[in-house]
Structures are given as structure tokens and as C-alpha cells.
C-alpha positions in Angstrom: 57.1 83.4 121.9 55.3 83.6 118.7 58.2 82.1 116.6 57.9 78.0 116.9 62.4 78.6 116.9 62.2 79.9 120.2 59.9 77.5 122.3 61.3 74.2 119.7 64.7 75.1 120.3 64.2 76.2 124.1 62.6 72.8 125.3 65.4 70.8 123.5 68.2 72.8 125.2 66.6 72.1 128.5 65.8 68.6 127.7 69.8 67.8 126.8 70.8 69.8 130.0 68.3 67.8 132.7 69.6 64.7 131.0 73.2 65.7 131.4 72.8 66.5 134.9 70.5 63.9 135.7 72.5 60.9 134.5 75.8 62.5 133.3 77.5 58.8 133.1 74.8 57.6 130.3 74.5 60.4 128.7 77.9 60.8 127.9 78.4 57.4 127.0 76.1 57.9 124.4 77.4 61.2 123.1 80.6 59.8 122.8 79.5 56.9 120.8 77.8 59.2 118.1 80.8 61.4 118.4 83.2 58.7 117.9 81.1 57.4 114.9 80.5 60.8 112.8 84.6 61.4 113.4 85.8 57.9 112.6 83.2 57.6 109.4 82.7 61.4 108.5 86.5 62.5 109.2 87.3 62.5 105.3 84.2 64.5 104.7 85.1 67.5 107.3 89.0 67.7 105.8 87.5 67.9 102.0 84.9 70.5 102.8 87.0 72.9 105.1 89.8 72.9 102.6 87.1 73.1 100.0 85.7 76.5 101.4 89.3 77.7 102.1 90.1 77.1 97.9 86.7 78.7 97.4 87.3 82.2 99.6 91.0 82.6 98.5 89.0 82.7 95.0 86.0 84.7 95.9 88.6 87.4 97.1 90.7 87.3 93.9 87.4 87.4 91.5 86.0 90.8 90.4 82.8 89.9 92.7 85.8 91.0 95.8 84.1 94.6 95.4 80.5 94.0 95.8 79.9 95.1 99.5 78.0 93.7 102.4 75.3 96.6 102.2 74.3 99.0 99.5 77.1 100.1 97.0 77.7 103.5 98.6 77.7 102.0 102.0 80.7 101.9 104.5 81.8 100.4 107.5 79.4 100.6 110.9 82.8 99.9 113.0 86.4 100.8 112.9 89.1 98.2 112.0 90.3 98.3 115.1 87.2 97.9 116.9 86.0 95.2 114.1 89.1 92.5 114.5 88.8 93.2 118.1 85.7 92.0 118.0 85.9 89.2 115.7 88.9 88.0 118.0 86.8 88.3 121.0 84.0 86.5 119.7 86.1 83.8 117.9 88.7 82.8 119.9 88.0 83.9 123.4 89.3 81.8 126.3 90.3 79.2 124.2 93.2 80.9 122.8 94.4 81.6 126.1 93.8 78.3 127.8 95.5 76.2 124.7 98.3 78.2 123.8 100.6 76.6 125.8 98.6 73.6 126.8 98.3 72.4 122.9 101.8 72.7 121.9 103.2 71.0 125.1 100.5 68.5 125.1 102.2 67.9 121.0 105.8 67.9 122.6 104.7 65.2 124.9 102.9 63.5 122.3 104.0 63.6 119.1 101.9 63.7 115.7 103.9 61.2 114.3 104.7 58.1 115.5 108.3 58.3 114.2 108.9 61.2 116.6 110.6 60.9 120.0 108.4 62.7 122.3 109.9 65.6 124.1 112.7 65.8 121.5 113.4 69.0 119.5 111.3 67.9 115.9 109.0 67.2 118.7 109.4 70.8 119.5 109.1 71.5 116.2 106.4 69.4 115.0 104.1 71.0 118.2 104.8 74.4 116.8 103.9 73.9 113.4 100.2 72.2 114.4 99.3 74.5 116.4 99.5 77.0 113.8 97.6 75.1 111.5 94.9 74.1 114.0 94.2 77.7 115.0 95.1 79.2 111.3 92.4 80.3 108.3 91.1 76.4 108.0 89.3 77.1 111.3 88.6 81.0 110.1 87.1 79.5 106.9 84.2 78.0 108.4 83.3 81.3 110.2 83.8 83.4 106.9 81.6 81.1 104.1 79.2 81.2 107.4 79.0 84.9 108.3 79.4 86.1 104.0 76.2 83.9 103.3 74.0 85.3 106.2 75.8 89.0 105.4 74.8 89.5 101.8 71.4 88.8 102.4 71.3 90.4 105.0 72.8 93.6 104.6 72.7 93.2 100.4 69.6 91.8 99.8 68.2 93.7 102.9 66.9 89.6 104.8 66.6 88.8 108.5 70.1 87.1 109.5 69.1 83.8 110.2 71.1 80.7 108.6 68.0 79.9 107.0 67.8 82.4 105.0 71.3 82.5 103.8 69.9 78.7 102.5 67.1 79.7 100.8 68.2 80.0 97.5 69.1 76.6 97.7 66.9 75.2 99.5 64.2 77.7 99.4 61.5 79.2 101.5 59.7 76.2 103.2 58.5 77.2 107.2 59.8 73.7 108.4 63.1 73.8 106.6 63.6 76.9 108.3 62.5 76.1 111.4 64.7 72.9 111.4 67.5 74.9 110.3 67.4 77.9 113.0 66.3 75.3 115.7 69.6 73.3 114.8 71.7 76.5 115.2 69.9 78.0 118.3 70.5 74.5 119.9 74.1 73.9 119.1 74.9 77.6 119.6 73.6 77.4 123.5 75.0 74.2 124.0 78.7 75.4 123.1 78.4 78.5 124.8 77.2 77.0 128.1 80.2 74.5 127.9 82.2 77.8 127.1 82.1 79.0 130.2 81.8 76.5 132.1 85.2 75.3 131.5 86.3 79.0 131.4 85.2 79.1 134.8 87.1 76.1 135.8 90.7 77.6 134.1 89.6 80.3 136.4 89.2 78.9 139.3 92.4 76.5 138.4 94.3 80.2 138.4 92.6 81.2 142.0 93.8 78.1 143.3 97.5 78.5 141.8 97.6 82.2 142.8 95.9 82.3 146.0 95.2 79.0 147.1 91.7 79.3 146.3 90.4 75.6 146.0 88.6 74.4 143.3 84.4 74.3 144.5 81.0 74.6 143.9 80.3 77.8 145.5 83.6 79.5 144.0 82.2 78.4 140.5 78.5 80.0 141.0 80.2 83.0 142.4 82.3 83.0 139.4 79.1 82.5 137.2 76.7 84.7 138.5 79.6 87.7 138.1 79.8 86.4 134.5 75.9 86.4 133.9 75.7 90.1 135.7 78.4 91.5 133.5 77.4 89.6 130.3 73.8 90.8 130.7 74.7 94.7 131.5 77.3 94.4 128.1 74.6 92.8 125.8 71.4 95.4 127.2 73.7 98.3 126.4 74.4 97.2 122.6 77.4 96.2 120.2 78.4 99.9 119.9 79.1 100.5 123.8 79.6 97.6 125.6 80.5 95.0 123.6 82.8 97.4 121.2 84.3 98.7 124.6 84.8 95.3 126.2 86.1 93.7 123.1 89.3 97.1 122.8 89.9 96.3 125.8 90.6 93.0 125.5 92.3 93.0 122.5 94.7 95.7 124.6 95.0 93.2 127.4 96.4 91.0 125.0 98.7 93.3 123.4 100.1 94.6 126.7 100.3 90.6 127.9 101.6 89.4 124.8 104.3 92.3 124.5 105.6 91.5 128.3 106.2 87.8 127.6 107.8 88.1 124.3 110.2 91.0 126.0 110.3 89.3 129.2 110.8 85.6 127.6 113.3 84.2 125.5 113.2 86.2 122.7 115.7 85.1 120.0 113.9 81.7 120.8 110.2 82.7 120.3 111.7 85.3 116.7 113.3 82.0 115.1 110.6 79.3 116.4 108.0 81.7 114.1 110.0 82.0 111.3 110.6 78.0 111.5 106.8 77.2 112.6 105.4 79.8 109.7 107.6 78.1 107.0 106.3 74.7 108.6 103.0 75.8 108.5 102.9 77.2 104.4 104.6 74.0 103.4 102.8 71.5 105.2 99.4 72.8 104.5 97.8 70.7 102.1 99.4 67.6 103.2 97.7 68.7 107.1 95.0 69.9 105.8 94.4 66.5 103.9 96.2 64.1 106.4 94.2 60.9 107.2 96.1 57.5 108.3 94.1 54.4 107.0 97.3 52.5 106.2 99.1 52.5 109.5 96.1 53.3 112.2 96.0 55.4 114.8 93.5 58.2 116.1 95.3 61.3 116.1 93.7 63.2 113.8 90.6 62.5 114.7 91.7 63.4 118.4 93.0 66.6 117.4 92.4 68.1 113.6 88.9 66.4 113.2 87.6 67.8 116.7 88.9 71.0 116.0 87.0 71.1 112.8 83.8 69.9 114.3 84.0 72.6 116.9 84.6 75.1 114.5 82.0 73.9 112.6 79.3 73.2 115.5 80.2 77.3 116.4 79.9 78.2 112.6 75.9 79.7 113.3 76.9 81.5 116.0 79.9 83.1 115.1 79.1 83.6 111.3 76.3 85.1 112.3 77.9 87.7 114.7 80.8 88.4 112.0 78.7 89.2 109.8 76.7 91.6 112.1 79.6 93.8 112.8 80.8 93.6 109.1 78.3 95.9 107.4 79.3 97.8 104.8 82.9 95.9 103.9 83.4 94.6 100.5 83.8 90.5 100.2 87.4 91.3 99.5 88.1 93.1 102.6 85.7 90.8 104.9 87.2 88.0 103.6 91.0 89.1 104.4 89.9 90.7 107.7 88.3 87.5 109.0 90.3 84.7 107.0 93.7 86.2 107.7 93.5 88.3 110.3 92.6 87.1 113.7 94.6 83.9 112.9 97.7 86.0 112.4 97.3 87.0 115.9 96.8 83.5 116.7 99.9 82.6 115.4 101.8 85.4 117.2 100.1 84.5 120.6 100.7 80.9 120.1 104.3 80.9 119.5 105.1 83.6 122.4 103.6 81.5 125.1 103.9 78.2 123.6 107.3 79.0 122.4 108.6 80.3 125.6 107.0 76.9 127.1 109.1 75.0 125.0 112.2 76.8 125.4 111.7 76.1 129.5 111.0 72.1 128.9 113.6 71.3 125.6 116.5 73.8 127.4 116.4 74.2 130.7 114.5 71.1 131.9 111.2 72.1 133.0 108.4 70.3 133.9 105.7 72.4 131.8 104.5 69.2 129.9 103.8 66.7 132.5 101.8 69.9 135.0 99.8 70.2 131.5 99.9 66.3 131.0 98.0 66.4 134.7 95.7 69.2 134.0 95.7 71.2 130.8 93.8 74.2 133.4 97.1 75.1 135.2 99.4 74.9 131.8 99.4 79.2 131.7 100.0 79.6 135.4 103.0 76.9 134.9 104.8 78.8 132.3 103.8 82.1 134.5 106.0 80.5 137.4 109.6 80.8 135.1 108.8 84.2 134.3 108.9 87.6 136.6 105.6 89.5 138.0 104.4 85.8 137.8 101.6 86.9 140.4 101.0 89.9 138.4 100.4 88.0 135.2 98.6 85.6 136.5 96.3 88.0 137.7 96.0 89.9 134.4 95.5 86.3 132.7 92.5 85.7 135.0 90.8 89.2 134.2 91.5 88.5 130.6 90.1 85.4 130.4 86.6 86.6 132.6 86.2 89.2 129.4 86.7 87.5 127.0 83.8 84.9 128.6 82.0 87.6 128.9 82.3 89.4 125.2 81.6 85.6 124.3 78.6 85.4 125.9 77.3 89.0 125.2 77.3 88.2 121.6 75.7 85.2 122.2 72.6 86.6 123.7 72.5 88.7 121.2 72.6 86.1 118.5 70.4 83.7 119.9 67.8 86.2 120.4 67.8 87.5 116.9 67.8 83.9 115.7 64.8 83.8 118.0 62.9 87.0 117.0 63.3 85.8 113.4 66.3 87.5 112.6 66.0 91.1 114.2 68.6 93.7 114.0 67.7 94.7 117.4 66.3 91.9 119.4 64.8 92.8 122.6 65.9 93.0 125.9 63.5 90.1 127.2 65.0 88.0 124.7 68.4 88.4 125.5 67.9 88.0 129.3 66.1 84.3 128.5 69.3 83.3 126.7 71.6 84.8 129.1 69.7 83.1 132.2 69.6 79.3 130.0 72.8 79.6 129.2 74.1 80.4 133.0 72.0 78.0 134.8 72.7 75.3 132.1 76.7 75.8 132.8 76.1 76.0 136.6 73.9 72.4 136.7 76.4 70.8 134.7 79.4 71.8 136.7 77.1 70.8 140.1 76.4 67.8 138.1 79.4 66.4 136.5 78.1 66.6 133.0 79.6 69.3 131.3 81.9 67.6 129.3 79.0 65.5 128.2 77.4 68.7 127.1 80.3 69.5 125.1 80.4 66.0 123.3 77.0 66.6 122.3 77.4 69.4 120.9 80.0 68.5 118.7 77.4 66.1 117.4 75.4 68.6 115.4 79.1 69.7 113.1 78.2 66.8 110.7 75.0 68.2 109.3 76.2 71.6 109.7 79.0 70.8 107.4 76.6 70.0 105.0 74.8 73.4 105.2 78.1 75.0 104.9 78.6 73.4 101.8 75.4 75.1 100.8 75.8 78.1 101.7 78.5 78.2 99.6 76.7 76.9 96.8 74.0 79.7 97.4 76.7 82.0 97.2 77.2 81.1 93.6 73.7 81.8 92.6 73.4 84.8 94.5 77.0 86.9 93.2 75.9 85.5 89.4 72.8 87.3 90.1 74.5 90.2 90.8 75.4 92.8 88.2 79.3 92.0 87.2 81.6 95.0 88.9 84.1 96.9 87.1 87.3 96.1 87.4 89.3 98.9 89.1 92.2 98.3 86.1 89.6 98.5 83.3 88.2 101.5 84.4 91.6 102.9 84.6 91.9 101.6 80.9 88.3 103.3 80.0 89.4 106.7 81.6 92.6 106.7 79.8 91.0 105.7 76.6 87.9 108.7 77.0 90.7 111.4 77.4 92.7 110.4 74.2 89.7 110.7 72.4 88.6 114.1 74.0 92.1 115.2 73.0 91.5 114.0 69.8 88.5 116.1 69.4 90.5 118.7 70.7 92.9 118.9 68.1 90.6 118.4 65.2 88.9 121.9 66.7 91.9 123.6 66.6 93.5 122.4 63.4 90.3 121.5 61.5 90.7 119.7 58.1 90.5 121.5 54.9 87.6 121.1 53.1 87.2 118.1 51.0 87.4 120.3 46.7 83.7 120.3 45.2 83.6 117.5 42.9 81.5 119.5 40.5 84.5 121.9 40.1 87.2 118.8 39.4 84.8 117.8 36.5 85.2 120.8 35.7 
């Protein structure tokens, strides 16, 4: 209690939250407004920067600097790389994957990108596909990766506490309010985000109970539903990353397999094989001109709607996460952190995203389903719609539910334990007391709002804080600069190769002038002679 981060950032966290509840209407009409305003002015500013850091980490990786590791030179990896993108998945995609993989490309089929698209037609189809994988591909992994390979080399390199302060400093240096300002910033936008989290997990949850078993949506069901959360959240997050969060994360990562597996086998499969070739070649050739799409000559708020708020959520999350990443990523190399977090879990993405959401669309554009107009009512149900066309419907639905609960829950566990080192000033291992304060804020924080009405208020203000955050993004990257300069330059793997080649000619060399030594030069004195 000690560190001003905690108490600063714990009394503005409960100030937002008795707000929201208290007067939910006002609060959100505000939240909107600044929302609305940072987007609609600040839009151009997100889509440079994220494609900025995306140029900048495809180069980082290329560049001899690929080969300095997060750690000492002769350290390796804490995790395995199973257990390491299992985690990194967990942490950042959780339930959101699973709740917009079929709700975003159906809510795309039913509204179209483009204005020149006939909605529910197949470039409709076609068009849904190819956004989705660019709104859950590497431009919303870069932000996690410049985040969590600033706070990782000091961390781990430079042997610092893991605050996103500190990851600053050698930009903006060491100054106690900076700092404070800084890690305040994070801690608040971090809880905020998280207690949305689940509270809108919890809702897709108890949207499932109500399609499966006819259990209503209510207040009573929800803090049941929470406290289970906060009890196994807690347990996961006393017991450490290397037991329970390690074991809940494989075993959510094998949920998904086995789930992902059963609808690509048990769906349409021809369809869901040539909509991911389509959507991938969509995606690769479309990706500057999405990643830089704006439309000030003929109007229209879609991409703020969609590839704006995405960014700003990515962004608003960047603390947490990048912090998180780059705790579990001790003792990689920039290269491989940068390919295992950049490329990796969004892969997976992709794959998820076109087996459900593909499947979805082969039910609405071929056999006349009504997918997109349940999701069009309420985006909750749109897994348990798709669920109906397929078989063990009441099986899967099931299994979706239990996956979803972990990954809330794997969410939340590293949250704790991120906002409690953020809190402790950056400890390695925060303490338990710590943890349970974060854990019980963010819980009763979700459970007000969904008494109250205001949690998607909540969310709106959270989104707020991605506009500055953006900005220390863009710092972090420049700090990166100065710090890898400052580094001794690494050896190229192909010039050593050269240097080894180039030692063992000349030890042969000497070699052969031992065995077949010269003859010796006359005696001048003797030729004068």
C-alpha cells in the first residue's frame, strides 16, 4: 500500500465503477461522446501507428539484433512451445474469439463493408471472410508484441521491474510522476477491460444456459456464474504460472483443438478448405489497402465501427497483455518471440474463424438459414445458432460453455497477476494479498455493472484510454531503438560460418607449410661470392 500506483489507481477504478452503476444512462452518454471524438478525429492516427509497428517487427525480426534474447545470452526458454502459445492464446484472445467467430463474419454478410455490396450475397460472403481475418490477424498481435518486447528486454535483459514505465524510461526517463502516471494509466485501463471481460463472458454464458437448458437470463444466475469464476480464477492465480495457469491454458488450447477438429469434420468441409484458401489470398492482398482504409470522400462510419474499435481495444489491452507475454517469454530470442506472438496465435485465429464462421456462411448463402438475422438480434446466441445445424449440438454446446468459463478464467488469472506486479512495482512474484484485491475489484466491479446496467458503459470507457496509449506504443518502440543500438552488434550466423571456414583454410595452410617446409632462402654472402 506503500506504492502511490496501487491506492491512485485503486480509487479511480472504484470511482468509474460507482458512477457507472450509479447513473449508467449519463455516464455512458459521456463515454460515448469522448469515444466517438478520439475515433472520428484520431482514426488516421491508430491505422498509421499499428501498421507502423507491424513494418517495424517484420524488420526487427529480419535484422541481426533477431538473436539477442529476452534474458542473458546463455539463457533459454522458462516454458515449452506448446505451453507458451497456449498461453499467449489464452491470455489474448480468450472468449472473444469464441463469441465473434461466427457473430463477426455473419454480422459482415448482413452488412456489408462496402457500400457497393449486396448484403447477404456471395462477395458479401466473401468480403465477411476476408475482414475477419484481417481484424483478428498480426495488426491486432502487433500491438501486444512492440508492448510485451519493450517491457521484456528490460526486464529480463537489462534485469528492470516489468512495468510499462520502465520500458519508457529511456525515452522518457526516470521521473516518479511520469511513472506513476504511466502505471496508474495501465492498472486502470487493464481492470476496467477485464471486468467488462467477463462480464459479457458471463452473459454469452448464460445466453448458452438459456439456449441449452432453458436457463433464463438473471441476476442471480450471473453472480452464481461470477463467484465460480472469482473462486477458480483465484485458486489458478495463488498456485502460479507454472501449475495452474500453464495447466488451464493446455487445456484450453486442447478444447479448442478437439472443438475445432469436430466442426471442420463434422461441417462442410470442401466449403470451409476453399473459403481459407480464398479468404488467406484476400487477406495478403488486401492488406495495406485495410490496413490503411479511411473513407473521407464518400462518408460513412464503418471503419470506425469495426477496424478503429478493434484497434483501440487492442490497444487499451496492450499493458496488460504485453506485459503477461513478455512474462512467459523469458529466455526467447526477438526473432522467435516476435514470430511466436506476431504469427502465431493469429494463424490459429484464422483457422478457428473460417471453420465456424465458414460453416455459418455455408448454412445462410446455401441452404437458407437464418444464422444472420438470430446474430442480427443478439450477437450472444450466434455459436449456439450454428451449433443447432450441426450433430451432438447439445454436446457442443456444452463443451463451448466450459471453454468459454476457462478461458475467462485463464484471462483473469493473468490479470491478477499483472495488476499486482504493476502494483508491487514490478515484482516477479507478487503476493498473494495483492492478487486477491485485484481478483475481488475486478469481480464485484463486473457484478455491479451487470446489476446496474452499466457495463457496456464501462467498456466505452475504457476504450477511452487507447488514444494515449497509442502514443506510448509509439515510444516504446522508439526506446527500443536506443536500447538494441546500445547493445553489442550479434554475429551473424552466416558470417561466422564464413569466419570458421576461413580459420580452417588457414590452419591447413599452416599445415602444409609444416610438412613441405620451403627451402631455405641461398646466403647472399655466398652469391657475392
Amino acid at each position: 500500500m506503500k506504492n502511490p500506483v496501487m491506492y491512485v489507481s485503486a480509487a479511480i477504478v472504484l470511482s468509474l465503477a460507482v458512477i457507472g452503476a450509479l447513473w449508467p444512462d449519463a455516464f455512458g452518454a459521456v463515454a460515448q461522446t469522448l469515444l466517438l471524438s478520439t475515433t472520428l478525429n484520431f482514426g488516421w492516427f491508430y491505422l498509421l501507428a499499428v501498421f507502423g509497428m507491424i513494418t517495424f517487427l517484420i524488420g526487427l525480426a529480419l535484422s541481426r539484433w533477431g538473436t539477442i534474447r529476452l534474458g542473458r545470452d546463455d539463457s533459454r526458454p522458462e516454458f515449452s512451445f506448446f505451453s507458451w502459445i497456449a498461453m499467449l492464446f489464452s491470455t489474448g484472445f480468450g472468449a472473444g474469439l469464441v463469441f465473434w467467430s461466427v457473430a463477426e463474419p455473419m454480422s459482415h454478410f448482413l452488412m456489408p463493408p462496402f457500400d457497393t455490396t449486396e448484403a447477404q450475397s456471395a462477395e458479401a460472403a466473401r468480403q465477411a471472410m476476408g475482414y475477419a481475418f484481417f481484424h483478428w490477424g498480426i495488426s491486432q498481435w502487433s500491438v501486444f508484441t512492440i508492448a510485451g518486447l519493450g517491457i521484456g528486454i528490460l526486464q529480463f535483459r537489462k534485469e528492470r521491474d516489468g512495468l510499462v514505465s520502465t520500458a519508457l524510461e529511456p525515452v522518457l526517463g526516470r521521473r516518479t510522476p511520469t511513472k506513476v502516471a504511466v502505471d496508474s494509466l495501465a492498472v486502470i485501463a487493464t481492470t476496467m477491460g477485464v471486468a467488462t471481460s467477463i462480464g459479457l463472458g458471463i452473459l454469452q454464458i448464460n445466453g448458452g444456459l438459456d439456449a441449452l437448458f432453458g436457463v433464463q437470463a438473471s441476476f442471480p444466475i450471473q453472480m452464481a456464474l461470477i463467484a465460480a469464476m472469482f473462486v477458480a480464477y483465484i485458486i489458478s492465480s495463488i498456485s502460479g504460472l507454472d501449475k495452474g495457469m500453464r495447466w488451464l491454458s493446455n487445456l484450453n488450447l486442447a478444447l479448442c483443438l478437439i472443438l475445432l477438429v469436430f466442426v471442420f469434420c463434422a461441417g462442410p468441409t470442401v466449403f470451409i478448405l476453399d473459403s481459407f484458401t480464398l479468404a488467406l489470398g484476400d487477406y495478403l492482398s488486401n492488406f495495406v489497402q485495410y490496413s490503411l482504409r479511411m473513407t473521407p470522400y464518400q462518408g460513412g462510419t464503418w471503419v470506425q465501427d469495426w477496424t478503429i474499435f478493434y484497434w483501440a481495444w487492442a490497444i487499451a489491452w496492450s499493458p496488460f497483455i504485453g506485459a503477461f507475454v513478455a512474462r512467459v517469454s523469458r529466455g526467447r530470442t526477438i526473432r522467435e518471440f516476435i514470430i511466436g506472438v506476431l504469427i502465431i496465435p493469429p494463424m490459429i485465429a484464422c483457422v478457428w474463424i473460417v471453420v465456424f464462421g465458414g460453416a455459418s456462411l455455408h448454412q445462410d448463402l446455401m441452404l437458407g438459414g437464418d444464422i444472420a438475422e438470430i446474430v442480427d438480434q443478439d450477437v450472444a446466441l450466434a455459436l449456439f445458432a450454428l451449433y443447432r445445424h450441426l450433430p451432438f449440438a447439445e454436446l457442443l454446446s456444452v463443451v463451448s460453455i466450459l471453454l468459454i468459463f476457462i478461458f475467462l478464467v485463464t484471462s483473469a488469472d493473468s490479470a491478477t497477476y499483472i495488476l499486482a506486479s504493476m502494483t508491487t512495482r514490478g515484482s516477479l512474484l507478487p503476493p498473494t494479498f495483492a492478487k486477491v484485491v485485484w481478483g475481488v475489484l475486478m469481480s464485484a466491479i463486473a457484478a455491479v455493472l451487470l446489476a446496474s446496467g452499466g457495463l457496456a458503459s464501462l467498456q466505452t470507457a475504457s476504450l477511452v484510454s487507447a488514444l494515449p496509449f497509442t502514443v506510448l506504443l509509439v515510444l516504446i518502440g522508439v526506446a527500443l531503438v536506443k536500447l538494441l543500438h546500445a547493445e553489442p552488434i550479434p554475429i551473424r550466423q552466416s558470417d561466422l560460418r564464413r569466419y570458421r571456414r576461413l580459420m580452417i583454410a588457414v590452419s591447413r595452410m599452416e599445415e602444409e607449410k609444416r610438412v613441405h617446409p620451403e627451402p631455405p632462402a641461398p646466403d647472399q654472402r655466398e652469391l657475392s661470392g
